[in-house]
VEXDRENGU-845506 format. One record per atom (N, C-alpha, C): x, y, z; chain; residue in three letters. Coordinates in Angstrom, 1 decimal. Example, Ala and Ser with C-alpha at 12.3 -4.5 7.8 and 13.67 -1.06 7.14 Angstrom:
(node (13.2 -5.7 7.8) A ALA)
(node (12.3 -4.5 7.8) A ALA)
(node (13.2 -3.3 7.8) A ALA)
(node (12.8 -2.2 7.1) A SER)
(node (13.7 -1.1 7.1) A SER)
(node (12.9 0.0 7.9) A SER)
! end
This chain:
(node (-5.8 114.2 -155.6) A UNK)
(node (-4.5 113.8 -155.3) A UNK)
(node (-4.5 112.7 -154.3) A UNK)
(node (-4.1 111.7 -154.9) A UNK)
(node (-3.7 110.9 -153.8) A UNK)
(node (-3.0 111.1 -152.1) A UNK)
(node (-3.9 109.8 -151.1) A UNK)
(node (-3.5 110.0 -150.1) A UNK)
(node (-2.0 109.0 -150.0) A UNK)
(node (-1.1 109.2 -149.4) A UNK)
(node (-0.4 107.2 -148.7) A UNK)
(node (0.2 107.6 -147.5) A UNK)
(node (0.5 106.6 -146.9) A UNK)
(node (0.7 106.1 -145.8) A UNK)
(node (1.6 105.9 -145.3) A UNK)
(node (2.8 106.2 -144.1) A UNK)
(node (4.0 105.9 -143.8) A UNK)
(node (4.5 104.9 -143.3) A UNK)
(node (5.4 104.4 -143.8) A UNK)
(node (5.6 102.6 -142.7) A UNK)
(node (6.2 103.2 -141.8) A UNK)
(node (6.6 102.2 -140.8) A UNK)
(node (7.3 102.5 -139.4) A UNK)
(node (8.8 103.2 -139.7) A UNK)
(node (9.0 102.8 -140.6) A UNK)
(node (10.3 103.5 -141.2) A UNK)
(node (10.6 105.4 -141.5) A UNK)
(node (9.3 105.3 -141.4) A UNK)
(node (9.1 106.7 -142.4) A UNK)
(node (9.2 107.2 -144.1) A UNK)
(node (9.1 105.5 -144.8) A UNK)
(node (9.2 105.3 -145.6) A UNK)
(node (8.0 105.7 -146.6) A UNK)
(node (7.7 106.5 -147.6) A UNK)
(node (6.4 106.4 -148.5) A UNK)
(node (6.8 106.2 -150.0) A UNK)
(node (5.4 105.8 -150.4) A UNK)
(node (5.3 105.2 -152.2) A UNK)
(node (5.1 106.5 -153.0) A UNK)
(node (6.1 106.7 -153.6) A UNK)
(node (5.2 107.9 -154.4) A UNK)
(node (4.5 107.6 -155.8) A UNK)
(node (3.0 108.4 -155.4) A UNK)
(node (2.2 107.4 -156.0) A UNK)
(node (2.2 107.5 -157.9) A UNK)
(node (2.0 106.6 -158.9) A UNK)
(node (2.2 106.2 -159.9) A UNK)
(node (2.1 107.7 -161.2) A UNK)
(node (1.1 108.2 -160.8) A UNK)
(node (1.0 109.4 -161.4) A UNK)
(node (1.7 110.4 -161.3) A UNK)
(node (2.2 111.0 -160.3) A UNK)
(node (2.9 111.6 -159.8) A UNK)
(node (4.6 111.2 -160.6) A UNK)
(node (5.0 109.7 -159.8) A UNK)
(node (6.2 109.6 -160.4) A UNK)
(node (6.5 110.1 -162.2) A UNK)
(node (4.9 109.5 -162.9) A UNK)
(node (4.8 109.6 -164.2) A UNK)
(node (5.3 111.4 -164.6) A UNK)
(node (4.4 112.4 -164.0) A UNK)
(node (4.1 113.2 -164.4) A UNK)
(node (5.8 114.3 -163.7) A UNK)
(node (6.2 113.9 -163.1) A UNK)
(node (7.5 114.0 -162.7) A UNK)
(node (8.8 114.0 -163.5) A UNK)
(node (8.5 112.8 -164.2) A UNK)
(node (9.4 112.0 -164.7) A UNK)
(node (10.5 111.0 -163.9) A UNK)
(node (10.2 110.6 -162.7) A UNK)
(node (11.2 110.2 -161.3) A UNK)
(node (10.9 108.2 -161.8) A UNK)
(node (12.3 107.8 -162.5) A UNK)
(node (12.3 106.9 -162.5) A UNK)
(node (13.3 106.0 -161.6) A UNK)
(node (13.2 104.4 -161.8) A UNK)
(node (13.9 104.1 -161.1) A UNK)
(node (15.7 104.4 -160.8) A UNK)
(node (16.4 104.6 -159.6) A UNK)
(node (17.4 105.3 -159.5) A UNK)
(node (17.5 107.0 -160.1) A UNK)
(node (16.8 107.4 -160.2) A UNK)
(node (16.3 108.7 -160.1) A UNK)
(node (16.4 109.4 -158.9) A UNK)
(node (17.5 110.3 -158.9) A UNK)
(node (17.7 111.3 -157.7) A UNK)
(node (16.6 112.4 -157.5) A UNK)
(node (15.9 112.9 -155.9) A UNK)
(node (15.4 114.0 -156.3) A UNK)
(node (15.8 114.5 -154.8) A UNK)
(node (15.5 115.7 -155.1) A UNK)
(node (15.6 116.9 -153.7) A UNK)
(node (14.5 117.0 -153.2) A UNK)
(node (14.5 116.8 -151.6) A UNK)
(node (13.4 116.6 -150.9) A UNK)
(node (13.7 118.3 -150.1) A UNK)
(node (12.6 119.2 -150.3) A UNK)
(node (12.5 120.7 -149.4) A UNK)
(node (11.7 120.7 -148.8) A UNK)
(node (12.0 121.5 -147.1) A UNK)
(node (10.6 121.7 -146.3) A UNK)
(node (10.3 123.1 -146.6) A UNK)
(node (9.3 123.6 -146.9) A UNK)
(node (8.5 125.0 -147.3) A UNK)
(node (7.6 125.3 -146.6) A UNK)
(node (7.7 126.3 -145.6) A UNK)
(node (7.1 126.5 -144.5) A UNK)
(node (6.5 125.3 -144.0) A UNK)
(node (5.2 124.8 -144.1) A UNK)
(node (4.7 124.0 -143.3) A UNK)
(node (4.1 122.6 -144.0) A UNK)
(node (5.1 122.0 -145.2) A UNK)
(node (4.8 121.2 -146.6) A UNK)
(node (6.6 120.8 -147.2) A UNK)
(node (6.6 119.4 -147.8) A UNK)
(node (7.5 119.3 -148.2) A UNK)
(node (7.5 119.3 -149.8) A UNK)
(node (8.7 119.5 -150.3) A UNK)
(node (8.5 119.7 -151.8) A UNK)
(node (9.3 118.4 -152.9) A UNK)
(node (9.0 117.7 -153.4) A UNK)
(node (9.7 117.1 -154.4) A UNK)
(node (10.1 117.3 -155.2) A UNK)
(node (11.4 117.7 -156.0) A UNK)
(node (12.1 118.1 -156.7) A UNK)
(node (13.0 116.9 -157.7) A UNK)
(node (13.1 116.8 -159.1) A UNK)
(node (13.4 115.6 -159.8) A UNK)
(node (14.8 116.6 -160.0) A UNK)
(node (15.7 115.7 -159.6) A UNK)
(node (17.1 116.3 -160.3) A UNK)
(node (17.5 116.0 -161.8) A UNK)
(node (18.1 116.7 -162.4) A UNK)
(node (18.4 116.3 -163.7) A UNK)
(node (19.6 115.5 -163.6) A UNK)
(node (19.4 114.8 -164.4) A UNK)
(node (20.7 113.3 -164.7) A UNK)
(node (22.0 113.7 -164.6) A UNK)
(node (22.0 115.1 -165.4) A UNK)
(node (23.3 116.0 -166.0) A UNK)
(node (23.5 117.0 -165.4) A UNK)
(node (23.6 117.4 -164.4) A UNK)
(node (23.5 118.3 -163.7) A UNK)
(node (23.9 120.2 -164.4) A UNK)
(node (25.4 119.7 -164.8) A UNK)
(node (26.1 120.9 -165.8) A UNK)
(node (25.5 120.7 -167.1) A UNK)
(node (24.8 120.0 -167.9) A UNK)
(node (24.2 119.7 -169.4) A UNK)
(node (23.0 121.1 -168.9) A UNK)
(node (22.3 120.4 -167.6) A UNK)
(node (21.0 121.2 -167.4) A UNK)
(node (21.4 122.6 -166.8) A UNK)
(node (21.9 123.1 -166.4) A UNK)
(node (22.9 124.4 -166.5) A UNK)
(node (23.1 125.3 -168.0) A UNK)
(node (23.5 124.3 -168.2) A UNK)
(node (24.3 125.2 -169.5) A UNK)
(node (23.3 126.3 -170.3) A UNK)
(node (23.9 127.9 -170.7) A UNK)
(node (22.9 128.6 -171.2) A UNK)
(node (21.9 129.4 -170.2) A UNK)
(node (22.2 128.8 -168.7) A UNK)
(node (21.4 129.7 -168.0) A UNK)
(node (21.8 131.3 -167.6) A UNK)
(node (23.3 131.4 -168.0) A UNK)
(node (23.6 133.1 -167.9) A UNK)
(node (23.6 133.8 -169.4) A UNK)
(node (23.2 133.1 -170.1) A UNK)
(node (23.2 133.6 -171.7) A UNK)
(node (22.0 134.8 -171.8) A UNK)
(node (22.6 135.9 -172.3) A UNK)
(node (21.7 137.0 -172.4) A UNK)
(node (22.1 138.0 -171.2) A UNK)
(node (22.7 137.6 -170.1) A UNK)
(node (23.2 138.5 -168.8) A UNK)
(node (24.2 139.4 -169.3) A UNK)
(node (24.8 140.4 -168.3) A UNK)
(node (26.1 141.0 -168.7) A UNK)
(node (27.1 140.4 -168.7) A UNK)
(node (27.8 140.3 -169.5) A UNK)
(node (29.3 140.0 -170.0) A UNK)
(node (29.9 140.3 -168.7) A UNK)
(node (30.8 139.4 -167.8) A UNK)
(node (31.8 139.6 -167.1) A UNK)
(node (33.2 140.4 -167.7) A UNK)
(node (33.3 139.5 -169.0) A UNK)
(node (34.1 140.2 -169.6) A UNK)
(node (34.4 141.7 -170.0) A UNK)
(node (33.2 142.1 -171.0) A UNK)
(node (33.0 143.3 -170.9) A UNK)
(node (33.2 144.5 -170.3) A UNK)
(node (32.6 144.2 -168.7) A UNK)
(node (33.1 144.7 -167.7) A UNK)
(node (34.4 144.8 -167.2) A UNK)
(node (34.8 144.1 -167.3) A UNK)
(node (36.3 144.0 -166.6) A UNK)
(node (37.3 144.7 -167.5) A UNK)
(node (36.6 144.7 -168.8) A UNK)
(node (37.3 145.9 -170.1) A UNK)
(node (37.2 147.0 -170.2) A UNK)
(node (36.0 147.5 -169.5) A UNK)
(node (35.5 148.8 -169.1) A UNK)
(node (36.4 149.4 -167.9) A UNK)
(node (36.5 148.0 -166.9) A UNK)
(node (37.0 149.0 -165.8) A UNK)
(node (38.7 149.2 -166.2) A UNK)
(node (39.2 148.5 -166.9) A UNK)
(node (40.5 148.6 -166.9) A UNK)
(node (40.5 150.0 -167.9) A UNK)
(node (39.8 150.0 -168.9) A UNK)
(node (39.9 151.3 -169.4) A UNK)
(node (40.0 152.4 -168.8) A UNK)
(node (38.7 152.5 -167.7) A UNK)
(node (38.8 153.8 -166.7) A UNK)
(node (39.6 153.5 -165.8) A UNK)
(node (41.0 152.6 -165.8) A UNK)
(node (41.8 152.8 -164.9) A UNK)
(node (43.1 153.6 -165.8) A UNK)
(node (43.0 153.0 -166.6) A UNK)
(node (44.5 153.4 -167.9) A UNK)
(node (44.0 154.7 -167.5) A UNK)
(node (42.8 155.7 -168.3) A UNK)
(node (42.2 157.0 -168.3) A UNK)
(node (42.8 157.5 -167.2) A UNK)
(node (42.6 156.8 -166.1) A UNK)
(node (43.0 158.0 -164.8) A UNK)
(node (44.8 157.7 -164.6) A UNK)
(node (45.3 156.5 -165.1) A UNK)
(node (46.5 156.3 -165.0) A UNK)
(node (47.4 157.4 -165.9) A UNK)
(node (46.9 157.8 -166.8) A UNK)
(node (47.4 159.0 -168.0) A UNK)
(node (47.1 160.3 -167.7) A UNK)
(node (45.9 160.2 -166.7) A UNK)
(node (46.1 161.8 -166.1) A UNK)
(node (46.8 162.1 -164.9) A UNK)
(node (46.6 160.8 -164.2) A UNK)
(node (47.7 160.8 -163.0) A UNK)
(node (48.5 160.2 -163.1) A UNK)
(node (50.1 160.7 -164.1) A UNK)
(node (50.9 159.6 -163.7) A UNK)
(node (52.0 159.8 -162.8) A UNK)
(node (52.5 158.5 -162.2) A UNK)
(node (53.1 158.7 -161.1) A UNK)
(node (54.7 159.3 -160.6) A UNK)
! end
């Protein structure tokens, strides 16, 4: 792995491979993390909500739930009515 160097700025090159293997091109946003004692570079996606999309697919249904509870509320609503 390459070493580089900081200017007086605090400025560094990230080096050619890296960017490549990244994909961080020019005007390319990324997230910079400190992790314990190391920082991390992170390439954001272009699309933020594109790159999202389908990540709760497969989880439980919000909906579902919320059909379930209203059911066991009618249920007790019909044994207890007021």
């Amino acid at each position: 792995m390459p070493v580089v160097t900081a200017s007086s700025k605090g400025q560094i090159v990230i080096p050619k491979e890296v960017r490549e293997k990244l994909g961080i091109t020019p005007g390319k946003k990324v997230l910079f993390r400190i992790v314990d004692n190391h920082a991390e570079i992170t390439p954001l996606p272009d699309d933020p909500i594109k790159a999202l999309r389908g990540v709760l697919k497969g989880g439980a249904s919000l909906a579902k739930e919320l059909l379930r509870e209203r059911a066991k509320d009618k249920e007790i609503d019909e044994k207890y009515p007021l």
